[in-house]
gemmi code that builds the backbone of each chain (N, CA, C; Angstrom):
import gemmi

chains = {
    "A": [
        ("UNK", (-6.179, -7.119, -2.948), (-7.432, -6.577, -3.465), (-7.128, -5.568, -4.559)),
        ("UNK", (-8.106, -5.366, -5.514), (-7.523, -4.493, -6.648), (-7.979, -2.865, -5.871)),
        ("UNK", (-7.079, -2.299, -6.200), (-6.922, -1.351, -5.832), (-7.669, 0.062, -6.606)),
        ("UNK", (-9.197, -0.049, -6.206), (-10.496, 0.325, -7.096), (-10.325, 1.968, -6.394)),
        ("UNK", (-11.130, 2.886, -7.553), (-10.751, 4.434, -7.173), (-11.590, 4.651, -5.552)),
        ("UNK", (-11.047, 5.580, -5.249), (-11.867, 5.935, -3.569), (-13.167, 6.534, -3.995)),
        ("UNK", (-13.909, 5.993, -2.556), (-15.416, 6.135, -2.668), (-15.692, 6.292, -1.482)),
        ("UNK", (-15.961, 7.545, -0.687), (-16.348, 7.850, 0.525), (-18.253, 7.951, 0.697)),
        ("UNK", (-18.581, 6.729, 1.437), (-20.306, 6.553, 1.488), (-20.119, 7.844, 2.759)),
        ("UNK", (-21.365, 8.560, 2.454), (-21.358, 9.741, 3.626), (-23.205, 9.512, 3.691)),
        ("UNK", (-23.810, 10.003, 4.804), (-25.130, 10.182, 5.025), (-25.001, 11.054, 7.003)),
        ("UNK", (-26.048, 11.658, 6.825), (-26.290, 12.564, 7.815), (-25.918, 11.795, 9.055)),
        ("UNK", (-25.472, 12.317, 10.230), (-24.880, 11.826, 11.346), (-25.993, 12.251, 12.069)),
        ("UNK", (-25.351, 13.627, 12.627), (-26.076, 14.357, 13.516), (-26.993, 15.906, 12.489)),
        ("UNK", (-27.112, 16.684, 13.472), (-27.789, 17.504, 12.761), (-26.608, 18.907, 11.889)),
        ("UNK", (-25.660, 18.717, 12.840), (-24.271, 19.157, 12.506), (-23.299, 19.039, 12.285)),
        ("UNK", (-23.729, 17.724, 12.013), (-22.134, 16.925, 11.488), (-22.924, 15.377, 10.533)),
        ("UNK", (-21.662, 15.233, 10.120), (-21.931, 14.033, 9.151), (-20.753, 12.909, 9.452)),
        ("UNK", (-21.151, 11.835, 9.056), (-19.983, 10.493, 8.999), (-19.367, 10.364, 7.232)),
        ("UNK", (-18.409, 9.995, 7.847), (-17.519, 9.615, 6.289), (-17.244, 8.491, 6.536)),
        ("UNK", (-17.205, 7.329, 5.500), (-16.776, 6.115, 5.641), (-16.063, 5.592, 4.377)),
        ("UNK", (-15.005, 4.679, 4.735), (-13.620, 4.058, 3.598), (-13.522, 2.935, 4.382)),
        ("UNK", (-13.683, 2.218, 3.559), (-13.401, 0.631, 3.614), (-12.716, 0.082, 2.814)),
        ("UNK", (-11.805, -1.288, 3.708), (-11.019, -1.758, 2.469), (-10.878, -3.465, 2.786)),
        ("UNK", (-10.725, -4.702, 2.141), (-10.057, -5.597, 2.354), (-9.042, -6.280, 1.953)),
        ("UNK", (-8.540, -6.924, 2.358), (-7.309, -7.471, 2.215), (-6.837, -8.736, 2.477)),
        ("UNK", (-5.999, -9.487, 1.193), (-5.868, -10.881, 1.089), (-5.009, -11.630, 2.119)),
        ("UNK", (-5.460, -12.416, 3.163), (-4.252, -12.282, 4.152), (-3.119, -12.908, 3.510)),
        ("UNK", (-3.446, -14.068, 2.558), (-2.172, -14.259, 1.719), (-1.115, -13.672, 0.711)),
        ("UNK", (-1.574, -12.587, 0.621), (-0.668, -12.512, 0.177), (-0.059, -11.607, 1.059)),
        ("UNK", (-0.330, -10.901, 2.559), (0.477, -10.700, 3.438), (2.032, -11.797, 3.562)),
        ("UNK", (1.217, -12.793, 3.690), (1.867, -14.292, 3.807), (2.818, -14.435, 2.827)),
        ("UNK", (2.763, -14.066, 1.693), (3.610, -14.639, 0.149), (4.771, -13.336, 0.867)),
        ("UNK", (4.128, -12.282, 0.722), (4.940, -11.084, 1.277), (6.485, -11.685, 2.181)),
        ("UNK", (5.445, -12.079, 3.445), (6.832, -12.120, 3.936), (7.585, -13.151, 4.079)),
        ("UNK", (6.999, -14.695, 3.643), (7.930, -15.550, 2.917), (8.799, -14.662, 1.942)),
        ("UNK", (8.607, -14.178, 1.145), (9.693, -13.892, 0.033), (10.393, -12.907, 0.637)),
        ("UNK", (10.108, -11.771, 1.375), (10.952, -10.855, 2.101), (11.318, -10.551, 3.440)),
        ("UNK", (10.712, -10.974, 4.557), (10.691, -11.238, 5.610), (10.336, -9.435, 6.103)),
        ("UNK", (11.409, -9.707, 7.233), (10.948, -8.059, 8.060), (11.714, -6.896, 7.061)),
        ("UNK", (12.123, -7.360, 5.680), (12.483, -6.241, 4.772), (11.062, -5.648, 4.583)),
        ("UNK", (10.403, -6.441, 4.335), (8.621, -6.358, 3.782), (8.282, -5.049, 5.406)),
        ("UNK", (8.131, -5.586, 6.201), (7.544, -4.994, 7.133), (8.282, -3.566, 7.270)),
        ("UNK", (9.631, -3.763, 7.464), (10.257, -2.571, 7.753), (10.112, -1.233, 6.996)),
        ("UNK", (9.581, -1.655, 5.632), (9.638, -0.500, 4.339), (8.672, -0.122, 4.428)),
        ("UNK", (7.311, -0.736, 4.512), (6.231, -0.210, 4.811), (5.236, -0.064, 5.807)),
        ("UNK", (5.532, -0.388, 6.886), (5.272, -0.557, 8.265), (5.669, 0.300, 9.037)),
        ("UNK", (5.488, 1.004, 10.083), (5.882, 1.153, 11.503), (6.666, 1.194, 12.201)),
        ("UNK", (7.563, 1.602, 12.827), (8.273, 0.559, 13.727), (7.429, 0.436, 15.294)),
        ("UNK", (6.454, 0.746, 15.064), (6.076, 0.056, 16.603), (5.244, -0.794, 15.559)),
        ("UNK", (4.715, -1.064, 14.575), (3.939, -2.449, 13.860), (4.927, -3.459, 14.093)),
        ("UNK", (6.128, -3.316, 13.508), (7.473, -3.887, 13.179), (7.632, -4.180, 14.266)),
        ("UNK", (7.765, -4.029, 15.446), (8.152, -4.580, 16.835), (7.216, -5.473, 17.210)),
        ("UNK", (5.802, -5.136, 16.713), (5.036, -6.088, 16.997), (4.780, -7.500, 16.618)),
        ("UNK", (5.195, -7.572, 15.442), (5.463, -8.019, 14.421), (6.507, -9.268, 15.344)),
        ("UNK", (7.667, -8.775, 15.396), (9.265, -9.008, 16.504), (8.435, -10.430, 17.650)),
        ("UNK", (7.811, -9.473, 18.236), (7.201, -10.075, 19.553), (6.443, -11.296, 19.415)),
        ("UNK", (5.635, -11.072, 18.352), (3.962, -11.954, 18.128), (4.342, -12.718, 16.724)),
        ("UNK", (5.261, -13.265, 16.128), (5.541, -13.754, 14.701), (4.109, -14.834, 14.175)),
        ("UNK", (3.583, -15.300, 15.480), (2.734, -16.124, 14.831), (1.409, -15.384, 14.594)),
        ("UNK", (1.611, -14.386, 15.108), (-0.149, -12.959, 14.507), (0.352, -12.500, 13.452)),
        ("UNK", (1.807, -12.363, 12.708), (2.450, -11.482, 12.490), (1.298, -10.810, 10.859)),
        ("UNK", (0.734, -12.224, 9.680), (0.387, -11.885, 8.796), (-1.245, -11.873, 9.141)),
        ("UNK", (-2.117, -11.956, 9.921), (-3.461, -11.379, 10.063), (-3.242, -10.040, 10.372)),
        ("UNK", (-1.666, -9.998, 11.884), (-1.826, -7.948, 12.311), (-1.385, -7.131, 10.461)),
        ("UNK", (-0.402, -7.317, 10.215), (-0.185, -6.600, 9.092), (-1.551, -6.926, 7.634)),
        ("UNK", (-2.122, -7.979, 7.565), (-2.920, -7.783, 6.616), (-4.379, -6.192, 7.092)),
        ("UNK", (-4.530, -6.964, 8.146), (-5.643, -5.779, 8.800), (-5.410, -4.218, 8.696)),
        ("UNK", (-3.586, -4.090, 9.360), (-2.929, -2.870, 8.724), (-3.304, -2.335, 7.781)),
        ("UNK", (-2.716, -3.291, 6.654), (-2.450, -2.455, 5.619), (-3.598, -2.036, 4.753)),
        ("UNK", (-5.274, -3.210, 5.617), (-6.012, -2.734, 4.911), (-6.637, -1.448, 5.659)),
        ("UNK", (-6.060, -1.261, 6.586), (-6.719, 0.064, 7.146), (-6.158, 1.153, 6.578)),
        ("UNK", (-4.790, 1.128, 6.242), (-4.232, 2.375, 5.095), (-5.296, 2.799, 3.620)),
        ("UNK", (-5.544, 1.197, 3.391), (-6.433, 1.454, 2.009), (-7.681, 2.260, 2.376)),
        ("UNK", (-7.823, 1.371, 3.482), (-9.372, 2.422, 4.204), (-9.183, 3.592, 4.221)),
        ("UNK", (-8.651, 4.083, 5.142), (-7.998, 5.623, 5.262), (-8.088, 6.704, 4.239)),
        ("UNK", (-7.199, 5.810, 3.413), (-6.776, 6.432, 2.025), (-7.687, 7.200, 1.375)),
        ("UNK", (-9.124, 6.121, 0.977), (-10.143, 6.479, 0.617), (-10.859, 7.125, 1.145)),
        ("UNK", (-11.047, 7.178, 2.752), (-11.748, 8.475, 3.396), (-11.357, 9.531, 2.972)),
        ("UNK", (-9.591, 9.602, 3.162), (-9.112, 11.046, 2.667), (-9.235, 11.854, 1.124)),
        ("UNK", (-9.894, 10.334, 0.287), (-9.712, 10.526, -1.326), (-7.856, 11.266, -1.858)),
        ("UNK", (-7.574, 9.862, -0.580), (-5.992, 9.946, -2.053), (-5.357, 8.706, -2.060)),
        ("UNK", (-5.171, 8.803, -3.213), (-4.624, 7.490, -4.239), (-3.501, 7.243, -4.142)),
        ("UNK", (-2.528, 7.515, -3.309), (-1.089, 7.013, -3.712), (-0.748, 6.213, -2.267)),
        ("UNK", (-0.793, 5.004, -2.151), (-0.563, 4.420, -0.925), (0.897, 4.225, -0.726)),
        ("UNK", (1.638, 4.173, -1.708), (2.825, 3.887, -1.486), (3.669, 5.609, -0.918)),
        ("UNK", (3.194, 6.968, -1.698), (3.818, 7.527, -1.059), (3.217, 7.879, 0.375)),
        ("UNK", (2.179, 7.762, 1.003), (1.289, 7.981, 1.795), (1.535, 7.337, 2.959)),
        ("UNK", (2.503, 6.066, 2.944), (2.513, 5.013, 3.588), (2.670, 5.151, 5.478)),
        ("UNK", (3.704, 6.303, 5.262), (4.200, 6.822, 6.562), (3.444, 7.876, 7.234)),
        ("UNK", (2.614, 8.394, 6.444), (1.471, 9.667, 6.743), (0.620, 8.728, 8.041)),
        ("UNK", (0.267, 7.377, 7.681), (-0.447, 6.669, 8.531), (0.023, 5.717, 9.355)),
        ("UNK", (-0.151, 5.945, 10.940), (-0.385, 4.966, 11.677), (-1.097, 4.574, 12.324)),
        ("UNK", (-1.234, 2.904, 12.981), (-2.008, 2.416, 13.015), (-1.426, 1.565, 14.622)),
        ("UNK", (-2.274, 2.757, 15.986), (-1.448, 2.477, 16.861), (-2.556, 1.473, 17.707)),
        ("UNK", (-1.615, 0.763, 18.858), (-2.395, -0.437, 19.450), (-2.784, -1.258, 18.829)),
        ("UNK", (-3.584, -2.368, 19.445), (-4.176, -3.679, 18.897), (-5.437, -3.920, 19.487)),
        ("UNK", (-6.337, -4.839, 18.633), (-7.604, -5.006, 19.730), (-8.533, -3.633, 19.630)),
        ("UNK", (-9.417, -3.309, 20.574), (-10.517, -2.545, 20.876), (-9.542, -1.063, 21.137)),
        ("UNK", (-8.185, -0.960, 21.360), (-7.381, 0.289, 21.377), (-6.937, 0.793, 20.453)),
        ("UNK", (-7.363, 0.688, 19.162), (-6.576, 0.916, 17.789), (-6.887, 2.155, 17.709)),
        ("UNK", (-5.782, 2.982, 17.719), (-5.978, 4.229, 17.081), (-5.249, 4.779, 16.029)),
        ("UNK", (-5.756, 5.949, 15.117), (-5.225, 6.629, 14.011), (-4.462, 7.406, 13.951)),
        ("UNK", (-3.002, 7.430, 14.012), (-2.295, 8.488, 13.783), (-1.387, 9.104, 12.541)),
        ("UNK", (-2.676, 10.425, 11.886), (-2.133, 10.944, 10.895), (-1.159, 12.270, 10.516)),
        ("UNK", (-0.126, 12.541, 9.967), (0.734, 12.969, 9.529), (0.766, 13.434, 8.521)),
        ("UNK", (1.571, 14.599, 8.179), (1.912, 14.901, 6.894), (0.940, 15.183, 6.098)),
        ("UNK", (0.703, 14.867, 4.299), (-0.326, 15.370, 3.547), (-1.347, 14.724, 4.281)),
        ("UNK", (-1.748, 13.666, 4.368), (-3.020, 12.534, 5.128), (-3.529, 13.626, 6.806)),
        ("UNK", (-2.454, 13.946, 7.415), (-3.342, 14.995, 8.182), (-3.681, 16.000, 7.743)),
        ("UNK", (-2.965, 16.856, 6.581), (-3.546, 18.351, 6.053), (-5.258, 17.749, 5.114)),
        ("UNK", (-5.009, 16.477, 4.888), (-6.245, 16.522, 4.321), (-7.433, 16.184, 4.836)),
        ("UNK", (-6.908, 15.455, 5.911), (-8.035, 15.163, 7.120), (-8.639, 16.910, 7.781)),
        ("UNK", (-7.898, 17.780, 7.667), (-7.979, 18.914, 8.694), (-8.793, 19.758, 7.507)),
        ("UNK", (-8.775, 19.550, 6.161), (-9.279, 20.009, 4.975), (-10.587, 19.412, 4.508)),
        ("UNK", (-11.052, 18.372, 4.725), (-12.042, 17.568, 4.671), (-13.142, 18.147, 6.177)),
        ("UNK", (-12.270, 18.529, 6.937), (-13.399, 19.061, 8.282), (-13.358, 17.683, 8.560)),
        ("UNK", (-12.809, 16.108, 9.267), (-12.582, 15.625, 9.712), (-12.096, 16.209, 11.771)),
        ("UNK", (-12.971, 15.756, 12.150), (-12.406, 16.008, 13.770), (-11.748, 14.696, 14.414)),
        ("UNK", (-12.182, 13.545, 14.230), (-12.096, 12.451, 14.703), (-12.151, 11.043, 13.236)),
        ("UNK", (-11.329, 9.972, 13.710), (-11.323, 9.891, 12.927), (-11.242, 7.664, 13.372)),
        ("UNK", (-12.398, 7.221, 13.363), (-12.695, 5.516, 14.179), (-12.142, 4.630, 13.108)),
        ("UNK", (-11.406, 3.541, 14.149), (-11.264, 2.607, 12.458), (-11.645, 1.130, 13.543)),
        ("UNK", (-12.041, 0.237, 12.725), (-12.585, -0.860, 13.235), (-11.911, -2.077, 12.156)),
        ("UNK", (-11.539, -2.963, 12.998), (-10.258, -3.866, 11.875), (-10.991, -5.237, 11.996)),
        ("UNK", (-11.389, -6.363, 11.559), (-11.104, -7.608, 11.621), (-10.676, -8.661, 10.977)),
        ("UNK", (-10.200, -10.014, 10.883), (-9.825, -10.579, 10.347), (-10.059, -11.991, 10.396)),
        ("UNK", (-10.138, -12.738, 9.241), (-10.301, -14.273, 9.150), (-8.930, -14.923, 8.830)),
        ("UNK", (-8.835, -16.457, 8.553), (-7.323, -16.793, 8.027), (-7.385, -16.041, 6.626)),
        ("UNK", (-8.459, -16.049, 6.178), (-8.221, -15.428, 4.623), (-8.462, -14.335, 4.413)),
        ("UNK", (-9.404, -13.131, 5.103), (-9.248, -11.957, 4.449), (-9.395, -11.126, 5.900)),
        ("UNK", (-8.538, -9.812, 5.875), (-8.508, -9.074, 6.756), (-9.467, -7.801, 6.161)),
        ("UNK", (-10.549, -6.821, 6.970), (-11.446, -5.893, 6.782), (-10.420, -4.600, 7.560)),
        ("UNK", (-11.307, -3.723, 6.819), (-11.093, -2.132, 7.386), (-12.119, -1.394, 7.087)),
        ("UNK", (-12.900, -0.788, 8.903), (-13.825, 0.352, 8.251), (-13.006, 1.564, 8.882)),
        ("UNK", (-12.973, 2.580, 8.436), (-12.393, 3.772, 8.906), (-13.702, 4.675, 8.869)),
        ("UNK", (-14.195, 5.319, 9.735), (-14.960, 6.415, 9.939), (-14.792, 7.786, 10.464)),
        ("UNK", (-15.432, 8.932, 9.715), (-14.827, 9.941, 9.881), (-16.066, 10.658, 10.666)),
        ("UNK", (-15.406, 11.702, 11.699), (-17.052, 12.880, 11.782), (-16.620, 14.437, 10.959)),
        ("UNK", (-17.231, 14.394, 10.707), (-16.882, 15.580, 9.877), (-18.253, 16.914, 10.276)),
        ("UNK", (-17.423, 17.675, 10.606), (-17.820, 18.555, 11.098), (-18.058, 20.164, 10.306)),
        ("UNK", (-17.813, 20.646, 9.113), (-18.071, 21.331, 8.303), (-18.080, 20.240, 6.573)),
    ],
    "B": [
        ("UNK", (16.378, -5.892, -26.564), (15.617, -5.356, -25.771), (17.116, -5.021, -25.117)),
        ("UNK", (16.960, -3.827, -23.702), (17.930, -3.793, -23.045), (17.962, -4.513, -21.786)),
        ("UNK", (18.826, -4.792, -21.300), (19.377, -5.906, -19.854), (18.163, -5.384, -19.313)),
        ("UNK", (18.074, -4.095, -18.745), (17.306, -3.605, -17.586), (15.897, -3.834, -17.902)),
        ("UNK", (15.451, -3.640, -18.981), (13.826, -3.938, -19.232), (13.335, -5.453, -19.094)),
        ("UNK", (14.427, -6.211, -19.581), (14.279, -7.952, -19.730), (14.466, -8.283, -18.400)),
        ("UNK", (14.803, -7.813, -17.301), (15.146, -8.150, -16.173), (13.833, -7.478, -15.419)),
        ("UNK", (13.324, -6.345, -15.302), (12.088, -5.859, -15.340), (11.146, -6.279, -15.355)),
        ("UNK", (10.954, -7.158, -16.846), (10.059, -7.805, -17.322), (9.873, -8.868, -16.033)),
        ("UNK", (11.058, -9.601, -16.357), (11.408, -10.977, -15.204), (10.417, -10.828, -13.649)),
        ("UNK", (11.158, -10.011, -13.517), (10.398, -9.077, -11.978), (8.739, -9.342, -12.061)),
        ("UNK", (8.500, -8.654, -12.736), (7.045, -8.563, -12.849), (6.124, -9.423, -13.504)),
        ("UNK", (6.732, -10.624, -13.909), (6.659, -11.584, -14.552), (6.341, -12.995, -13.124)),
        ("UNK", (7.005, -12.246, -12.213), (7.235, -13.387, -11.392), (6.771, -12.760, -9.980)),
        ("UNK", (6.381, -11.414, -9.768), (5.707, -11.024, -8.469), (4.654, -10.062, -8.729)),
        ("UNK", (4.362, -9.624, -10.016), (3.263, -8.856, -10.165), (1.889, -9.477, -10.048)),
        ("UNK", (1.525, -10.637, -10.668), (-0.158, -10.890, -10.836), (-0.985, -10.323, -11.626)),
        ("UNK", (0.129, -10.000, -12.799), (-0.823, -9.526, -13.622), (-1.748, -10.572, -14.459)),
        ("UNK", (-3.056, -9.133, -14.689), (-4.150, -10.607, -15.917), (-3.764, -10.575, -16.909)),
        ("UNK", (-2.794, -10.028, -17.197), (-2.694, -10.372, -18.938), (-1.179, -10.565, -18.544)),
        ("UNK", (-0.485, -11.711, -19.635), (0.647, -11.914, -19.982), (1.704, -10.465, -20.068)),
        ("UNK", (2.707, -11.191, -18.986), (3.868, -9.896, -19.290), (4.204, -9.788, -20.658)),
        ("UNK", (4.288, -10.303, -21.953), (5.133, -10.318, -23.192), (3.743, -9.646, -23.916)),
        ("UNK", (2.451, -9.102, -23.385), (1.700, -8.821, -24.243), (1.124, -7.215, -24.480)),
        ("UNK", (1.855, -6.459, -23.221), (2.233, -5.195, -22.694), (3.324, -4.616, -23.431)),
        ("UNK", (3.508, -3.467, -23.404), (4.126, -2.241, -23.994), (5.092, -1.938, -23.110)),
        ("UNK", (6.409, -1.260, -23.111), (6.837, -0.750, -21.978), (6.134, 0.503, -21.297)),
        ("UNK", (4.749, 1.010, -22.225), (4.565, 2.225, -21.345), (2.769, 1.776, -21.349)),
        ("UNK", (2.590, 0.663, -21.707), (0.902, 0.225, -20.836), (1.206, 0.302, -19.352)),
        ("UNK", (0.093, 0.681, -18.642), (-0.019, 0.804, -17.219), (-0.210, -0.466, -16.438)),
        ("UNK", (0.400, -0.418, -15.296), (0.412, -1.953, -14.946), (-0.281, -2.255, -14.218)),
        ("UNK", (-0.913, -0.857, -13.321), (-1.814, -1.134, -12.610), (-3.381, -1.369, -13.023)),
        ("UNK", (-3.385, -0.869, -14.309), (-4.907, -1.206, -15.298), (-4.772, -2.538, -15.508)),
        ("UNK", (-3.510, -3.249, -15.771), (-3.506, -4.461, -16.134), (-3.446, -5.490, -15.239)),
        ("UNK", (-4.308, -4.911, -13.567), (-4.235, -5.785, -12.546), (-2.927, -5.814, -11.475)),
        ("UNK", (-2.517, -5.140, -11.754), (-1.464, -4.806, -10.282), (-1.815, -4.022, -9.389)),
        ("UNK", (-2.152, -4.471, -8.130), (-3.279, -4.152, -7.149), (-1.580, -3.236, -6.727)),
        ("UNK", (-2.362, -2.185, -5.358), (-1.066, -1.853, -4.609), (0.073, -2.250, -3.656)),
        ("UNK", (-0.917, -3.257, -3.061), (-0.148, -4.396, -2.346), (1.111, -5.019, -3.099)),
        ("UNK", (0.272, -5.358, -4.274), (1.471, -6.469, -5.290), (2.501, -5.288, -5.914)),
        ("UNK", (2.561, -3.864, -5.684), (3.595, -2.708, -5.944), (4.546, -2.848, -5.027)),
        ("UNK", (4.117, -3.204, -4.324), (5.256, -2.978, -2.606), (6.141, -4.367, -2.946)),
        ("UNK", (5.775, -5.614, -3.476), (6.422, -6.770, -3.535), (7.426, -6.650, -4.566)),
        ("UNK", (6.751, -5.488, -5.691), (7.825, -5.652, -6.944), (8.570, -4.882, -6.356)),
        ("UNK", (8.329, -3.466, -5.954), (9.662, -2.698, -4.844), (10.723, -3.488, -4.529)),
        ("UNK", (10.142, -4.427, -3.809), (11.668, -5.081, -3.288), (12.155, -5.997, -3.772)),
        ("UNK", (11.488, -7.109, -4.757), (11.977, -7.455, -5.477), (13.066, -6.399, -6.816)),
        ("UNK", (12.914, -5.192, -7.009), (13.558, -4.740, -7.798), (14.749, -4.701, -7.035)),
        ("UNK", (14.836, -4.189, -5.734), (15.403, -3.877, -4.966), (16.620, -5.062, -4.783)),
        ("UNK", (16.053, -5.794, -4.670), (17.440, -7.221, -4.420), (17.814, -7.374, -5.887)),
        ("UNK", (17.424, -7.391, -6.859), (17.154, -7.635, -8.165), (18.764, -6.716, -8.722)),
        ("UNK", (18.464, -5.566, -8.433), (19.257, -4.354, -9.149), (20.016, -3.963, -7.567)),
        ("UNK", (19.967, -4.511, -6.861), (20.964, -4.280, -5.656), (20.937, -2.399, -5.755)),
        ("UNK", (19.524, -1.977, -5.066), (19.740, -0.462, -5.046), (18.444, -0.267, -3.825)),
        ("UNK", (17.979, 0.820, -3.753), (16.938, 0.948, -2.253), (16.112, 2.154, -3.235)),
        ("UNK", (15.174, 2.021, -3.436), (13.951, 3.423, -3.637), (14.119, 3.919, -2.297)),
        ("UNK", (14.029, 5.436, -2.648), (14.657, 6.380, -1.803), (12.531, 6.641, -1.232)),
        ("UNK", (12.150, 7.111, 0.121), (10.905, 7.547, -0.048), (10.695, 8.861, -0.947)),
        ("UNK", (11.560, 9.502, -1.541), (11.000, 10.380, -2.532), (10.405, 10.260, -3.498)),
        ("UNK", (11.505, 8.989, -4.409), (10.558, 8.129, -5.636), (9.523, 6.624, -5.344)),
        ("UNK", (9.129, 6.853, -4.185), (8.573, 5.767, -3.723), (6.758, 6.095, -3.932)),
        ("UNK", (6.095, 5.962, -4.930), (5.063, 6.917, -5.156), (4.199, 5.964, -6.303)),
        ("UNK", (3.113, 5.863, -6.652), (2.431, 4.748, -7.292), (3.026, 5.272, -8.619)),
        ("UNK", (3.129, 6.363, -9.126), (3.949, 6.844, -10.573), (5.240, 5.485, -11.132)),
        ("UNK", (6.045, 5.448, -9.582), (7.140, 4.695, -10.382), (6.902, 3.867, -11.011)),
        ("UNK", (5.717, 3.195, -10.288), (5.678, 1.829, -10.915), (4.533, 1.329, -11.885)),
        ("UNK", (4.199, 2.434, -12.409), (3.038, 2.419, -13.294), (3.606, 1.992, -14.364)),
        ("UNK", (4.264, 1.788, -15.322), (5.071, 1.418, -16.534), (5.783, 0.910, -16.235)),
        ("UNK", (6.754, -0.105, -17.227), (8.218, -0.941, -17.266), (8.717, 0.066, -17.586)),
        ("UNK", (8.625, 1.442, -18.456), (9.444, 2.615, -18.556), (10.076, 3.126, -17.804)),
        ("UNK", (8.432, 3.544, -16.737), (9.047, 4.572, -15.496), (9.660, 3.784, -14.030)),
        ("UNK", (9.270, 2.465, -14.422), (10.265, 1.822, -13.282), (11.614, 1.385, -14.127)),
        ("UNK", (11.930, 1.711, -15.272), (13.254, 1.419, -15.780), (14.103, 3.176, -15.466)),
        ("UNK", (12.766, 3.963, -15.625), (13.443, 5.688, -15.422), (14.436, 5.789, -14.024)),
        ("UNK", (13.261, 4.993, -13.319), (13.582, 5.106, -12.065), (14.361, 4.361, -11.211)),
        ("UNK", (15.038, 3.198, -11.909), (16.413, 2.228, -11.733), (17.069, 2.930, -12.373)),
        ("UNK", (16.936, 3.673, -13.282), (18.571, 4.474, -14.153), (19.106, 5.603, -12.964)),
        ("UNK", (17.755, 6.420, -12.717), (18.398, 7.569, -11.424), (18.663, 6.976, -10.658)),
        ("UNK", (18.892, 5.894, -10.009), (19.194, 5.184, -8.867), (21.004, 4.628, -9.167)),
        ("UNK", (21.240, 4.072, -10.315), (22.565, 3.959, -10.745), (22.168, 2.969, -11.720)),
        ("UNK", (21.096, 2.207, -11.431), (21.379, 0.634, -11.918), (21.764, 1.114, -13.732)),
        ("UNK", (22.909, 0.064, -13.848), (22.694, -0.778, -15.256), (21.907, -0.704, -16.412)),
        ("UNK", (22.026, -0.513, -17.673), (20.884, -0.629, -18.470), (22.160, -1.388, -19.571)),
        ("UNK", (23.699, -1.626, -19.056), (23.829, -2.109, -20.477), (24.039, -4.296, -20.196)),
        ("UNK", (23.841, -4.701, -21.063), (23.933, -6.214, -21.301), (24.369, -6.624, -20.458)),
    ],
}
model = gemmi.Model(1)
for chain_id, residues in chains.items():
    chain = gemmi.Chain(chain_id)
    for i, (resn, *xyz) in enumerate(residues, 1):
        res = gemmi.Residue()
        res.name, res.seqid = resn, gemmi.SeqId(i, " ")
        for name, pos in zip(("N", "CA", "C"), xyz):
            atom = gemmi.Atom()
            atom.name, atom.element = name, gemmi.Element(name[0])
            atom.pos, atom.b_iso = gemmi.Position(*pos), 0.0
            res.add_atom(atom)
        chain.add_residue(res)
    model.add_chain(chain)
structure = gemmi.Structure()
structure.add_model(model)
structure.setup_entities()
C-alpha cells in the first residue's frame, strides 16, 4: 500500500475522553513476493521473534499472519503520527493471534503514546487471500 | 556512472515498484514520491544486503536511507561497500 501521510479520525468517545483511530492495509502479496525472495531473513529483520516463531510453527498462515502485522504497524504508526516505519519497527509489537491480540509499545512509539494521553490502546486485524486490514484504536484521555 | 550506483540502480530496478522508470530519476529524486511504498523499503534492504554482502545496522535503518540512490549509496559507503568498478 502506498505509504500516504498519517491521519488520525478522532470524534468524542465519552464525555472525558475521546477515541483515536489509524488504519492501514496491506497487500498480502507482496508479503508473499517478500518471502519467496527472502525467506525468514524477511521475517527476522522486521518481525518479532515471537511473530518469527510463529511464523516457524504455522508456515502455511505464515503470509496472511505477517501481512495483518505489518499492517497493524502502519496502523499504529499513524495513531501515533510517526512516519518512519522502518526505524520504529521494534518499538511495536504485535502479541497473540485471533481475538487475543495485543499491543506492545516501546521506546519512542511508547513515549508518544504516553504524550498523546493514550491509556489503552485496541487493534482489530483481518484478512482475505488478498488484502490484510488494521484498525488500531486509541482512548485518549487528556 | 560508479559500480555502486549502477548496481543500486539494478536493485531498485528489480524490487522497488517504482511508477516511473528507474533511468528517468536523479540520484537525489525521492523514491518514495516516486511510488516506493514502505513495505517495498524493507525488500530493497535486503536485497542491498545480499547485493553488497553487508547488514544495515538498526541505527541507519530509518526511511532517510532509502529515500535517494545517493543516500542509500551514502549509506553502503559507511558500511564498507565498494564504490570502485
Amino acid at each position: 500500500m502506498v505509504n500516504t501521510p498519517s491521519h488520525v479520525a478522532t470524534h468524542p468517545a465519552t464525555s472525558r475522553s475521546r477515541a483515536c483511530v489509524g488504519m492501514d492495509t496491506h497487500d498480502v502479496s507482496e508479503t508473499v513476493d517478500a518471502l519467496t525472495r527472502f525467506g525468514m531473513t524477511y521475517v527476522l529483520r522486521f518481525f518479532s521473534d515471537e511473530e518469527a516463531r510463529y511464523v516457524t510453527r504455522h508456515p502455511s498462515r505464515a503470509a496472511k499472519y505477517l501481512a495483518e502485522r505489518f499492517a497493524a504497524r502502519e496502523a499504529i504508526l499513524k495513531l501515533l503520527e510517526l512516519g518512519d516505519l522502518l526505524a520504529h519497527r521494534r518499538d511495536i509489537k504485535v502479541a497473540g493471534d485471533g481475538p487475543r491480540t495485543d499491543i506492545i509499545l516501546t521506546g519512542q512509539c511508547l513515549a508518544r503514546a504516553h504524550d498523546r494521553g493514550f491509556s489503552k490502546i485496541h487493534l482489530s486485524l483481518a484478512s482475505t487471500t488478498h488484502i490484510a486490514v488494521a484498525v488500531a484504536v486509541a482512548d485518549q484521555t487528556r | 556512472m560508479e559500480k555502486i550506483t549502477t548496481t543500486i540502480r539494478s536493485v531498485l530496478d528489480t524490487h522497488a515498484f517504482l511508477a516511473v522508470p528507474i533511468s528517468s530519476l536523479s540520484d537525489f529524486d525521492d523514491l518514495y514520491a516516486s511510488g516506493m511504498t514502505s513495505h517495498v523499503s524493507v525488500n530493497v534492504m535486503l536485497a542491498l544486503e545480499d547485493e553488497f554482502d553487508v547488514e544495515f545496522p538498526d541505527a541507519v535503518l530509518r526511511r532517510s536511507t532509502f529515500e535517494s540512490i545517493n543516500a542509500i549509496r551514502e549509506a553502503l559507503l559507511s558500511l564498507g561497500a565498494s564504490d570502485e568498478p
